[in-house]
C-alpha positions as CSV (number, residue, x, y, z in Angstrom):
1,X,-38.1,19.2,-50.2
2,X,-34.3,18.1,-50.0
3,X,-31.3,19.7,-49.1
4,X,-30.7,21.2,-52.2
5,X,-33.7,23.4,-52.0
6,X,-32.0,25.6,-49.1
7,X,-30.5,28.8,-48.9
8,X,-27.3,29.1,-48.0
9,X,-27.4,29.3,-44.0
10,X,-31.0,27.7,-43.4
11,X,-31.6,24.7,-41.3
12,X,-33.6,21.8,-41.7
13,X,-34.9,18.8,-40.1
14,X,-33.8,15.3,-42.4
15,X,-36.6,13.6,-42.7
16,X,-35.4,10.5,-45.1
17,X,-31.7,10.1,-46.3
18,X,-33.4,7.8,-50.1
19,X,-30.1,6.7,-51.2
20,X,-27.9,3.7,-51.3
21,X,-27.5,1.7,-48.9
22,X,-23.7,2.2,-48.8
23,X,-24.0,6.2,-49.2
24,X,-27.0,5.6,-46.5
25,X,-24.0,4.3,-43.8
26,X,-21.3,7.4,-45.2
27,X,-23.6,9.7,-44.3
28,X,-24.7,8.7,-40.8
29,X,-21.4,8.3,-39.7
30,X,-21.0,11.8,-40.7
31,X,-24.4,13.1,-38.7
32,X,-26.7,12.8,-41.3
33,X,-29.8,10.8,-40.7
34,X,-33.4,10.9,-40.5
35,X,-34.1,12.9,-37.6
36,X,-30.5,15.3,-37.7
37,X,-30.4,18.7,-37.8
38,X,-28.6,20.6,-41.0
39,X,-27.4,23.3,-42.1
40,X,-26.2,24.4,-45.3
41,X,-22.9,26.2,-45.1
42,X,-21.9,27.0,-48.6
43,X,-23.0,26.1,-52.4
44,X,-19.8,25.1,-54.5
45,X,-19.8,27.9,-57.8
46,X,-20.9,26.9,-61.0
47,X,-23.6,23.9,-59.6
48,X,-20.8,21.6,-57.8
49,X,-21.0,20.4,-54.1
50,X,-22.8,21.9,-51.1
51,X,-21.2,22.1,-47.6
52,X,-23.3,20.9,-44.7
53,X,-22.9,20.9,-41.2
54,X,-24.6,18.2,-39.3
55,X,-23.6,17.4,-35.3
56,X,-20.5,20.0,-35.5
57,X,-19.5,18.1,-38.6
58,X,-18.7,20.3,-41.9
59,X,-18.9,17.6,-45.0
60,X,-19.2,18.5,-48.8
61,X,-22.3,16.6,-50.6
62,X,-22.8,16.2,-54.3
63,X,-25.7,17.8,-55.4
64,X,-27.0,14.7,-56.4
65,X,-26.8,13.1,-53.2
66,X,-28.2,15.9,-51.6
67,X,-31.1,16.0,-53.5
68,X,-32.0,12.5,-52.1
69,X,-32.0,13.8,-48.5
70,X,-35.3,14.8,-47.6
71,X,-35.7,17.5,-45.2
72,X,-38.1,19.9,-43.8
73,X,-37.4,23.4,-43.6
74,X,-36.5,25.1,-39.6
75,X,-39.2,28.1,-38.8
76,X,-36.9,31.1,-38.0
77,X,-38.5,33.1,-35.7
């Protein structure tokens, strides 16, 4: 699954961040990473950006960069 797949306050593990090797460097400097934890804040309306927070930082993604960030879904207990 990627990031895109959750529901607006889940948390996920990343597993694989499959993108660029420039959007690849963004994105760990901003806490995401294979091995960060995630959560999704907030979906954009009408299909546009998703909010994420990774290591206390809050960052909007585009949902096609977040659909290249493989995750695996937290088990809420």
């Amino acid at each position: 699954m990627n990031v895109s797949d959750l529901k607006e306050g889940e948390s996920a593990h990343v597993t694989c961040v499959c993108a660029g090797k420039n959007i690849e460097g963004r994105l760990a400097l901003l806490n995401v990473y294979a091995g960060a934890h995630v959560t999704l804040v907030r979906r954009a309306p009408f299909g546009g950006s998703l909010m994420l927070e990774a290591g206390g930082v809050r960052l909007a993604v585009h949902k096609g960069i977040a659909a290249r960030i493989e995750c695996e879904r937290e088990e809420t207990e």
